[in-house]
C-alpha positions in Angstrom: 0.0 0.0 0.0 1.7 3.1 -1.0 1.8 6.1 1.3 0.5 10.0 0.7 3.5 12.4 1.9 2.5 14.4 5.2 1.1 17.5 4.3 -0.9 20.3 5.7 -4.3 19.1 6.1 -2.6 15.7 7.8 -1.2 17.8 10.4 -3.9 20.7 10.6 -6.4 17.4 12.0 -3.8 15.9 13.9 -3.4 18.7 16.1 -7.4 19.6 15.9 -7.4 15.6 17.4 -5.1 16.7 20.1 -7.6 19.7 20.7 -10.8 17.5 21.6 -9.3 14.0 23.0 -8.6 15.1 26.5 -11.6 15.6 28.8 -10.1 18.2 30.8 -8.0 21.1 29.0 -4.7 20.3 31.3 -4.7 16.9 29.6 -3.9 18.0 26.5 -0.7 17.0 24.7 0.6 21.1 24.5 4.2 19.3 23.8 2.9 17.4 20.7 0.9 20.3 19.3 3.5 22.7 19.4 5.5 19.9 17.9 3.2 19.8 14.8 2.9 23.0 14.5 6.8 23.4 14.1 6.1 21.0 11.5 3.3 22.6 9.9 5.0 25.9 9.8 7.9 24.4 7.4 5.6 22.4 5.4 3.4 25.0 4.6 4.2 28.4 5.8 1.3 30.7 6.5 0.3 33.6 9.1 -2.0 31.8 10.6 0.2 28.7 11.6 2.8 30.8 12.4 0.2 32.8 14.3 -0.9 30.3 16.1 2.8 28.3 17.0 3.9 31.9 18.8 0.8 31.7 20.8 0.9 28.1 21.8 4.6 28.8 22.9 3.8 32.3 24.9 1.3 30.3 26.6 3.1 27.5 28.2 5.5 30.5 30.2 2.2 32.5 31.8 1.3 32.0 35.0 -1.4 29.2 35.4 -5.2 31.1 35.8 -6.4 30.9 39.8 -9.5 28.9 40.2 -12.9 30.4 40.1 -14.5 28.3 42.5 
């Protein structure tokens, strides 16, 4: 069975998989969607990847919300 090369779409649902998997947000997989966004970004440069790869990084160095209840 031959094999289609990665390309955008393959890692724009990979990482929309990662998105809705976990049941709570903090068990997401941030390391692996960072990861294929990196990817992403090389394969198919665009503002909003690139947008969207700065954000995911800023995020992991704020300080985590305080509960609201």
């Amino acid at each position: 069975m031959l094999r289609s090369p990665l390309g955008s779409y393959h890692l724009q649902a990979a990482i929309a998989s990662l998105h809705v998997q976990p049941a709570q947000v903090a068990e997401t997989d941030w390391r692996q969607i960072r990861f294929l966004y990196r990817v992403l970004c090389r394969i198919a440069p665009n503002p909003m990847a690139t947008l969207k790869r700065y954000l995911r990084a800023r995020a992991d160095r704020l300080p985590e919300p305080a509960p609201t209840s």
